[in-house]
N, C-alpha and C positions, 0 to 999 in steps of 0.2 A: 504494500500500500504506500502509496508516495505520500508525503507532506503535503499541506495545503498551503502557500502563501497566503496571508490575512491580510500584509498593509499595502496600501494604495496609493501611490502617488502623481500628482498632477504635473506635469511640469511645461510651460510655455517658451518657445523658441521664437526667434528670429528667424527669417526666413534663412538670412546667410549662415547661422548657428548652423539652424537646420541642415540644409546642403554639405557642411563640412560634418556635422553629424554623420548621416546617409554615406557621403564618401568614404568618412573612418569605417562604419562600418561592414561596408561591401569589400574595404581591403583588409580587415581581419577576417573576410569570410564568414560573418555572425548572421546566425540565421535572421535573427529581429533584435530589432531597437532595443525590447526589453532584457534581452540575454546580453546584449555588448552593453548596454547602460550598467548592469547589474557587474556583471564581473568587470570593468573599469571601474566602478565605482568600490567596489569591497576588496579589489586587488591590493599590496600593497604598494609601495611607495619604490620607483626603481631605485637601487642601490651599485654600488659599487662593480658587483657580482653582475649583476644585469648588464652592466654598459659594458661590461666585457663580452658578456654573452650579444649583446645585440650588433658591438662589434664586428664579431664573428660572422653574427648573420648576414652583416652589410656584406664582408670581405665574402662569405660562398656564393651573395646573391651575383655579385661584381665577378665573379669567376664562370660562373654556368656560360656556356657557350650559347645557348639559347634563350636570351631573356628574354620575357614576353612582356608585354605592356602591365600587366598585373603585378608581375613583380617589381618592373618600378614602379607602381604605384605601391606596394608595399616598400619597397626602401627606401621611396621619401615617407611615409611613415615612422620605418627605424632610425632612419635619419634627423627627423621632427623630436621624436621622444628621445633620440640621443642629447641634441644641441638643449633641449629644455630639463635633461636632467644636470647637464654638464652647467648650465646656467644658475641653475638650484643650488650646486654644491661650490661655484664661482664665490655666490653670493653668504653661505653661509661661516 
């Protein structure tokens, strides 16, 4: 028997929110809004260990002989969460 989620949340976008919303979402592949809202929001906080690891992913994505338009659109994603973690840890 699965759980049932009980709380409900409302949340209102801009339209441009929204489109960059939709985008992130289509390039992590999340089936719906509420499943990529949900685990970016309860994820924790990228750390040190990650920007090594997303590193990595940049450099195998950079290496495939065949990159398709989806993959760079995911690597300007790891790209994006890279420069905004490495800003975060700039600043503290």
């Amino acid at each position: 028997m699965t759980e049932r989620r009980e709380k409900f949340v409302k949340v209102r976008f801009f339209e441009e929110e929204f489109s960059l919303l939709e985008t992130l979402r289509r390039t992590a592949r999340s089936e719906s809004r509420a499943e990529f809202l949900r685990r970016r929001a309860l994820e924790p906080e990228i750390g040190t260990g990650a920007i090594a690891e997303l590193i990595g992913r940049v450099a195998d994505t950079l290496n495939s002989v065949d990159v398709a338009p989806e993959q760079l659109d995911h690597l300007a994603l790891l790209l994006d969460r890279l420069t905004l973690e490495l800003r975060r840890m700039q600043r503290s």
